[in-house]
N, C-alpha and C positions, 0 to 999 in steps of 0.2 A: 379790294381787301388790303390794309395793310400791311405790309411784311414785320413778320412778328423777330420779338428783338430775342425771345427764349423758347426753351420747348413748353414750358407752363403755358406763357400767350396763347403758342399756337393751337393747344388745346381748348383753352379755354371761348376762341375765335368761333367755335363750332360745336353742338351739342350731338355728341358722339354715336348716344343713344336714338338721333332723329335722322338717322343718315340712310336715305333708302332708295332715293336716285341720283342717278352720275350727275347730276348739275349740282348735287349736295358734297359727293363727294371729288368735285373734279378741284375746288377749290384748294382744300385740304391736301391734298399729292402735290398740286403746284406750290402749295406756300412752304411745305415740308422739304421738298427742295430745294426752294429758295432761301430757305432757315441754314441748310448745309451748307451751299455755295456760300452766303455769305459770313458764315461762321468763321473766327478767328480765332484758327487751334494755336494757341501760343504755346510753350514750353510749360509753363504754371497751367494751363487747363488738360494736361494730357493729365488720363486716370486709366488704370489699369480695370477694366469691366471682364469677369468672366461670364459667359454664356455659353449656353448649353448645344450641345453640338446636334441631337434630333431635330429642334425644332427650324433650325438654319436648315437642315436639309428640304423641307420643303416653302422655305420663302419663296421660290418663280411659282412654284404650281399654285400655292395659294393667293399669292395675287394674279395670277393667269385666272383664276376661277373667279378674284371679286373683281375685276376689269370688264369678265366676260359676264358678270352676274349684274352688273350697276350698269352693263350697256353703254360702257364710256366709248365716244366717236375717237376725240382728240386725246391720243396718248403721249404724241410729239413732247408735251412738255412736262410729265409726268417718265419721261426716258430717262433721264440719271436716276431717279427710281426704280426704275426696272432692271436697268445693270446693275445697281448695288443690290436686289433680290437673284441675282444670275450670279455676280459675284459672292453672294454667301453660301447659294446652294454648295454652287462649285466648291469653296473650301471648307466646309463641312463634308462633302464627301469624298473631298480625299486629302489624307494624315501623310501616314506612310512615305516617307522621299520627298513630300513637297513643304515648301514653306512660303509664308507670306512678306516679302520684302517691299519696302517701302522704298522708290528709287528715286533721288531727287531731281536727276537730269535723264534726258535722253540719250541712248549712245552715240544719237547722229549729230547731236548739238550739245556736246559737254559742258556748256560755257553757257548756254540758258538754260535757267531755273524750271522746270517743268513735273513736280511733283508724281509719280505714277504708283498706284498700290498695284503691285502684281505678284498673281499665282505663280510660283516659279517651279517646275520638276527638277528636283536634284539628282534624282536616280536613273539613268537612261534605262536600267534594264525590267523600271515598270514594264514599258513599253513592249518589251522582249519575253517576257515571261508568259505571258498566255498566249503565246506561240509554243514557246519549247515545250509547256505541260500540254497541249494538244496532239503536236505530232512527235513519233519518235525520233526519228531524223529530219534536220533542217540545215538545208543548205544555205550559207551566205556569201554573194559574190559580187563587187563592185569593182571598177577601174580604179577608186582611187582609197582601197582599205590596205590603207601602210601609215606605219609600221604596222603588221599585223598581233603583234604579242598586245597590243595597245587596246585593245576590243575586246577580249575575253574576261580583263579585268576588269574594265567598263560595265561591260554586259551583264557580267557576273554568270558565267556558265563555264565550262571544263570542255573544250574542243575535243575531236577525235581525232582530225588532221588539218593544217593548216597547208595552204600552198600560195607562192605568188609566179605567176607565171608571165614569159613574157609575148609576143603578138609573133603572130606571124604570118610573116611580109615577102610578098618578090622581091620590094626594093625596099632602101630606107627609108619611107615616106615622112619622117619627122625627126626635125634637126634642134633638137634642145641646147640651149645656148645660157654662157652665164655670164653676164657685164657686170663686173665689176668696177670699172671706171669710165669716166670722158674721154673727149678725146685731147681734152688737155690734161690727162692723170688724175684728176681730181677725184677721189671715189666717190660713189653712189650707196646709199643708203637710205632706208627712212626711219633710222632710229632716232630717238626724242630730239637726243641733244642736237643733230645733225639733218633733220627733215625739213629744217627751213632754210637751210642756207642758200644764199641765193646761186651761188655753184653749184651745188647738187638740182636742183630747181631745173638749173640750165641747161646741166646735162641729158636731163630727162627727156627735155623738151626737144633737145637736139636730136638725140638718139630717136624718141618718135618722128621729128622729121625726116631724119635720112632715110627712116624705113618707107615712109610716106611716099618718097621718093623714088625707094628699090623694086617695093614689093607691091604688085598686081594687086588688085579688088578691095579685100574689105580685111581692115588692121582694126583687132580687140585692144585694150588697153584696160587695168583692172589696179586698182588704188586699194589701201587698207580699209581709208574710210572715205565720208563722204565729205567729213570736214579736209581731209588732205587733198581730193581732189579737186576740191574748190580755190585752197589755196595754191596749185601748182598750176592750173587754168587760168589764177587770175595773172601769177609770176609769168607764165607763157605770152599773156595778152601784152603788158609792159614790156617786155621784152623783144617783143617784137615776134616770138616762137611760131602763135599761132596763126600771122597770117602767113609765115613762112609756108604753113602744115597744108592751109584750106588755099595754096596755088596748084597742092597737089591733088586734095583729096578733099571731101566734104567733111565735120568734126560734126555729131548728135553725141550728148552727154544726158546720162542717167540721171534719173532726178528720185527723191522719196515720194513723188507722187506718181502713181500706177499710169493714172491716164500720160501724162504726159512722154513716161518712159516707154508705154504703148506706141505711142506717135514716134518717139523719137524709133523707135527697131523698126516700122516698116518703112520712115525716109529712108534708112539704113539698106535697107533688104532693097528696095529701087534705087537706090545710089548703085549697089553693086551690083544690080539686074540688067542697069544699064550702060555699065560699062568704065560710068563715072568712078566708081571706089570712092568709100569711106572710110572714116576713123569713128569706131563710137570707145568713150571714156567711160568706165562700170566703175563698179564696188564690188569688193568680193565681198559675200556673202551677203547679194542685192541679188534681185531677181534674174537680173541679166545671169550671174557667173552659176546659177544651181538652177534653170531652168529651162534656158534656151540653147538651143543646138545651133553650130554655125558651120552650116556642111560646104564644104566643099570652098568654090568661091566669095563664102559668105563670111570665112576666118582663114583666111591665108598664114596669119602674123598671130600672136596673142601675147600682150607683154605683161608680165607683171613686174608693176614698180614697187618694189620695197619685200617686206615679209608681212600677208594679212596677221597679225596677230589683235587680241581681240583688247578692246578699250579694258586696260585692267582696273581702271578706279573703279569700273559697275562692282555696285553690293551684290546683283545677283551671282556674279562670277568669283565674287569671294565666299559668297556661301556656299557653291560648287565647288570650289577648288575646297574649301577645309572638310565638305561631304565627304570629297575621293581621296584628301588625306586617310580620314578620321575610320573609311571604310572599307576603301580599296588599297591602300597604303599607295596611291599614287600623289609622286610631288609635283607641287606648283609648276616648278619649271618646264617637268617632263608632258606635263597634259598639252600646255601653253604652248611649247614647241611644235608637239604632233596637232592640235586643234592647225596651227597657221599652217603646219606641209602640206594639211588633206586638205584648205580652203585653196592653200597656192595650190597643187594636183589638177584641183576640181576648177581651178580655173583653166591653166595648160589643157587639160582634156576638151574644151571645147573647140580647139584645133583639127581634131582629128574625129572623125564620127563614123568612119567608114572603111574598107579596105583599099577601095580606090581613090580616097583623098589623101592628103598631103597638107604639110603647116610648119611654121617655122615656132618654136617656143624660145620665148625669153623671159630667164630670171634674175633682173635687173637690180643685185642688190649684194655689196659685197659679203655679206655674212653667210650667201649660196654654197660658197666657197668651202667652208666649211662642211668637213665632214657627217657634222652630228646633225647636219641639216638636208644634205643632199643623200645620206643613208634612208632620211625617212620618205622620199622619193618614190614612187612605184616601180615597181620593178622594170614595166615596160617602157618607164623615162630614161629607168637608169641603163639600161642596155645599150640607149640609142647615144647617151652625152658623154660622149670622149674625152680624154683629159686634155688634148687639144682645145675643147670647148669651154673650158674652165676658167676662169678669170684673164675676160677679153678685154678688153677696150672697145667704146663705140667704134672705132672704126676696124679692127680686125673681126668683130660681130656680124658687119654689113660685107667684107670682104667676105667671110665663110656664107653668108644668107645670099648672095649672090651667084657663089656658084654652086650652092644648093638649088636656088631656084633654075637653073638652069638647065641642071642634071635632070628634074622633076618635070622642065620643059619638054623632054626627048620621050617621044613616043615610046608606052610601056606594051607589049603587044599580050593579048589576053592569052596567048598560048605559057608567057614564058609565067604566069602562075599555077597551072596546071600542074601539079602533084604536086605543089609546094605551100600554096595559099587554100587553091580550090580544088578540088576531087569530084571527077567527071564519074558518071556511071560506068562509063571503058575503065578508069582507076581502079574502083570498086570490084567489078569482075576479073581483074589483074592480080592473078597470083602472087607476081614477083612484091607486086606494090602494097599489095594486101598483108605479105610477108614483112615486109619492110614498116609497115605501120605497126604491123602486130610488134614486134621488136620495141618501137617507138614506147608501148603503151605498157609493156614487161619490164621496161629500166625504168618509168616514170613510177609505177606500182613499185619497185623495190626501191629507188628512191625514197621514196614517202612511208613505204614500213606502211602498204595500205594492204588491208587484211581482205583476202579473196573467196569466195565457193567455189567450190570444182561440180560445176553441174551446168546445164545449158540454161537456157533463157523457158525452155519449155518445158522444164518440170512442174509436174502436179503441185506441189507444197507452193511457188509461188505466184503460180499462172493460172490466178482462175478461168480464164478462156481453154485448157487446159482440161480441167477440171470441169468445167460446164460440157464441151464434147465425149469427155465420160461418162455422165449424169443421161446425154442422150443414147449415146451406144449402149448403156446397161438397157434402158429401156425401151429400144429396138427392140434388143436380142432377146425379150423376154419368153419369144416364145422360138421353134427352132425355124428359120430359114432357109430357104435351098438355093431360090432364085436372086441375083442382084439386084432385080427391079422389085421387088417384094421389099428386101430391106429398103432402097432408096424411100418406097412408097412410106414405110412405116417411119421413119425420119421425117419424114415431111408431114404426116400426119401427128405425129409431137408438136412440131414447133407450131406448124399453122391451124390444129384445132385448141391452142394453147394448155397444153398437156403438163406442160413445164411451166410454175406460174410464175408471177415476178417476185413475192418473197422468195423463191426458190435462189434467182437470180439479186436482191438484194442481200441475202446471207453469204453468197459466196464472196461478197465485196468487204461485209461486217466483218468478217472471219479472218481479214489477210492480215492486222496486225497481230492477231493470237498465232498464225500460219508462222508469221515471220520472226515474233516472239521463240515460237517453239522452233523454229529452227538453227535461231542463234544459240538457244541454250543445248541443242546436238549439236551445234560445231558443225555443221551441214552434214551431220547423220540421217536417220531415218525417224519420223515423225509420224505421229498417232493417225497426221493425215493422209 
């Protein structure tokens, strides 16, 4: 069949009315297709078409149903058909916070042409809302939610109490660190003007080699993007950097393909199985830095070079950013800084995964230095990085990571965390120490202005377990008893000839938000139950 030059042709190709099996209609999907692919949307043929938002919500089901009605085998080439019926559903059924941008590059390749129509959510607190209207209370807790004020205007909900707290440790097991420059002065950065210079390049390169060279097993490394990585990979190679690196340690780099960044993390994980030590090169916000854990010997080191901040030419990130203007009264600048400290966080956190592990972090990029950057920090980074730590040069970095790792070398013995890290059952049954916690958890409550009950853990109002052995004792004692063995027997004749049924037992569960309802509005008074 010819490929048709208009949509009139393509109709006219095939009698619409006689269409009754898949070999009638298989043709007709492929040429329609191939009408779009090779259609040539210029500027003069764009036309503004409105359509109706019902009947896009069911384009997948209704071709799911003529696909599976016409008995089509080969769909393979009828598939850009099928996404563009997935892609309408989708955006007819949902308005509200999202919008359809047209992107013309990729983020990972700003510099080739790649056209993309995407659904984009502009509202994070879709996502959130049919949580909070389900339960009354919901906790949210993460390592790396800082600054905290930054979330609730996000979210769009009214917190009760917000807290950041920091870890706690026998020893200092993580040494956060901030390079500022080389070790010839030159500063380090990867701002626009200044990420290609071949000095900063250099530095970089060096600073990962010394480390290569200091520190045991297996060294993270974590780029803005994928295009910066590549260009400082290939300045390393000229330069002579990277055979410098692989006399020490083996180098796997992340790639945009799944398989291959697959392969590269388990070389990685038997490089440092075996004693050899790697160097593997990420991306922040690549599947390496939000999904995999590098416990122990597996991330000794973690550097990040530069500040992740996110490709600001994308359309979709300027339709967000004028959203949270336009809705949340939050500014460009403010979002843009806090998105980059919780990617940098979230990178540093894969350091550390444990209480008994240990890791060196480095934030390799002068604008660290800064205040309004290292405030948005978590709390338990910021505890641990001294102002000693603060705008180092490569080599006073590797002088302080040296005799960090050293200190970290010296046997830590499991006793001396005992009441400090960990709490043995002897702890627990420990008057003094049990006194001494209680104290602990009385100044963190009046700290936080967090509002209390004065009642035990085993009152009726909100223990139904509580309230369930009441339900049996009334119906014991129904009649009067003399003997113990008479009661035990009637106890037992409740439960095991099932006396007490499971709606019985399903209502006392239904009950505890109206329970607990009614007893915030007594102020932990006395309730109807």
């Amino acid at each position: 069949m010819v490929p048709p030059q208009d949509l009139s042709s393509l109709l006219q190709q095939i009698d619409i009315g006689k269409i009754e099996r898949s070999h009638q209609m298989q043709p007709l999907c492929e040429n329609k297709c191939l009408y779009f692919a090779q259609r040539d949307c210029r500027k003069d043929e764009i036309r503004v078409v409105c359509i109706e938002k019902k009947p896009l919500q069911f384009c997948s089901t209704r071709l799911s149903s003529m696909i599976e009605t016409l008995e089509l085998q080969d769909v393979h080439n009828i598939s850009p058909l099928v996404n563009v019926c997935h892609f309408a559903t989708m955006v007819s059924s949902y308005s509200d916070g999202f919008l359809v941008i047209i992107e013309p590059f990729d983020d990972r390749t700003p510099t080739i042409s790649a056209p993309i129509l995407t659904l984009t959510c502009l509202d994070a607190s879709v996502a959130l809302k049919p949580v909070l209207n389900a339960y009354p209370s919901v906790v949210i807790t993460s390592g790396t939610l800082s600054p905290l004020d930054m979330y609730p205007k996000m979210l769009d909900f009214t917190p009760v109490t917000m807290a950041s707290f920091t870890m706690t440790l026998a020893r200092s097991s993580i040494c956060p660190l901030i390079v500022s420059r080389g070790s010839d002065q030159v500063a380090v950065t990867t701002r626009f003007e200044q990420r290609e210079d071949p000095a900063v390049l250099r530095n970089y390169g060096a600073l990962l080699c010394e480390l290569a060279a200091s520190v045991p097993d297996g060294i993270v490394g974590f780029f803005p993007s994928y295009t910066y990585m590549e260009t400082a990979v290939a300045a390393w190679y000229s330069q002579g950097l990277l055979d410098a690196i692989q006399r020490h340690k083996l180098v796997f780099i992340e790639t945009t393909d799944g398989t291959e960044t697959a392969t590269a993390l388990a070389n990685y994980h038997l490089a440092c199985e075996t004693g050899r030590g790697a160097v593997l090169l990420s991306v922040a916000r690549g599947k390496v830095s939000e999904g995999i854990d590098f416990t122990d010997h597996l991330g000794r080191c973690v550097v990040m070079f530069g500040i992740p901040y996110v490709y600001t030419q994308s359309r979709i990130l300027k339709a967000r950013l004028q959203f949270l203007r336009e809705n949340y009264g939050i500014r460009e600048s403010d979002f843009l800084t806090f998105d980059a400290m919780r990617h940098a966080a979230q990178c540093l956190g894969r350091a550390l995964r444990g209480k008994t592990d240990y890791g060196i972090m480095i934030l390799a990029d002068k604008r660290y230095c800064r205040s309004d950057k290292r405030d948005k920090l978590p709390k338990w980074i910021q505890a641990h990085l001294l102002k000693s730590a603060v705008n180092l040069s490569t080599d006073e970095a590797l002088m302080i990571s040296r005799k960090f790792l050293h200190n970290m070398a010296q046997k830590c013995p499991h006793e001396d965390q005992l009441g400090l890290s960990l709490l043995t059952r002897e702890h627990l049954d420990n008057e003094t120490i049990m006194k001494r916690v209680e104290q602990s958890v009385k100044k963190f409550i009046a700290h936080w202005d967090i509002r209390t009950l004065d009642w035990l853990g085993n009152s009726l109002e909100l223990n139904p377990i509580e309230r369930l052995w009441q339900i049996l004792g009334d119906r014991a004692m129904k009649k009067s008893t003399l003997l113990k063995q008479e009661l035990i027997e009637k106890l037992i004749r409740v439960v095991w000839h099932h006396e007490l049924q499971p709606d019985s037992l399903k209502n006392l569960v239904q009950l505890m938000p109206s329970r607990c309802a009614a007893v915030m509005h007594a102020k932990g008074g006395a309730t109807k139950y």
